[in-house]
C-alpha positions in Angstrom: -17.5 -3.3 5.8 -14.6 -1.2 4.9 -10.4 -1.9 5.8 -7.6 -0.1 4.3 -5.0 -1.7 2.9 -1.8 -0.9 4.1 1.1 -0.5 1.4 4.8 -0.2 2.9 7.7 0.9 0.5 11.4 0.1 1.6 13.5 1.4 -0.6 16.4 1.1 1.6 15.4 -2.8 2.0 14.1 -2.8 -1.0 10.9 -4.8 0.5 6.9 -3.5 0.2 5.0 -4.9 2.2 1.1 -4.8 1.8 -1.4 -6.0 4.9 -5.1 -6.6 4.2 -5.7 -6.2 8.0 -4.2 -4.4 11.2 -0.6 -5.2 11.1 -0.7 -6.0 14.8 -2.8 -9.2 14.0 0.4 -10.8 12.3 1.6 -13.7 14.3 3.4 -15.7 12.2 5.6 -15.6 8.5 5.5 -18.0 6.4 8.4 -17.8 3.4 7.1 -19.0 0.1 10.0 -19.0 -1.9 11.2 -16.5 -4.5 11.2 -13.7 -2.7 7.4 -13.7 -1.1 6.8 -14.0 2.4 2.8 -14.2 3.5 2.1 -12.9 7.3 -0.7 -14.8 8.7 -2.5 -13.8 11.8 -3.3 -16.4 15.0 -6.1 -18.5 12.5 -3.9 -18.8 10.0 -5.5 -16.6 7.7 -3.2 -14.6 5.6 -3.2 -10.8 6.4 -0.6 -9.9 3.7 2.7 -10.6 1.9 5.5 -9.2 1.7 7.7 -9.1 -1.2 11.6 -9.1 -1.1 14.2 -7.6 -3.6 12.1 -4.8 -4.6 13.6 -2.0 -6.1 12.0 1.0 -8.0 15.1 2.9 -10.1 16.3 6.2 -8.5 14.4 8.5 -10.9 11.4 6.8 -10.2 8.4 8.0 -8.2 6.1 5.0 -6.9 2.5 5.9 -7.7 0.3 2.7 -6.2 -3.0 2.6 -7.8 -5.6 0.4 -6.4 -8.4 -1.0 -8.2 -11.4 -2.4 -6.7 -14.2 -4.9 -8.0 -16.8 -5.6 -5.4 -19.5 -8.8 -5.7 -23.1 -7.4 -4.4 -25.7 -10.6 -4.3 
């Protein structure tokens, strides 16, 4: 089974935001100090996170790579 993950940038509230599932599944937030906030859908399964106070400098680009390592038994 394949899902996209779903990376959101704010640069403006300097947040990004990454969901693991549809972002219309979140139901509640739960804030786990230092800046990280996990979204959890109506199970209580976390979806995602979102992380506060993050800032890329000006002259900087954002270039997300994504690696992926999957377990076939």
């Amino acid at each position: 089974m394949n899902k996209a993950i779903k990376l959101i940038y704010d640069s403006v509230g300097e947040t990004l935001t990454v969901y693991f599932d549809n972002p219309e599944n979140a139901e509640v937030c739960e804030e786990t100090g230092e800046g990280v906030i996990l979204i959890k859908d109506k199970e209580n399964h976390v979806i995602g996170f979102e992380k506060l106070y993050f800032k890329v400098g000006e002259d900087i680009n954002p270039i997300f790579q994504l690696e992926t390592n999957s377990a076939k038994g």
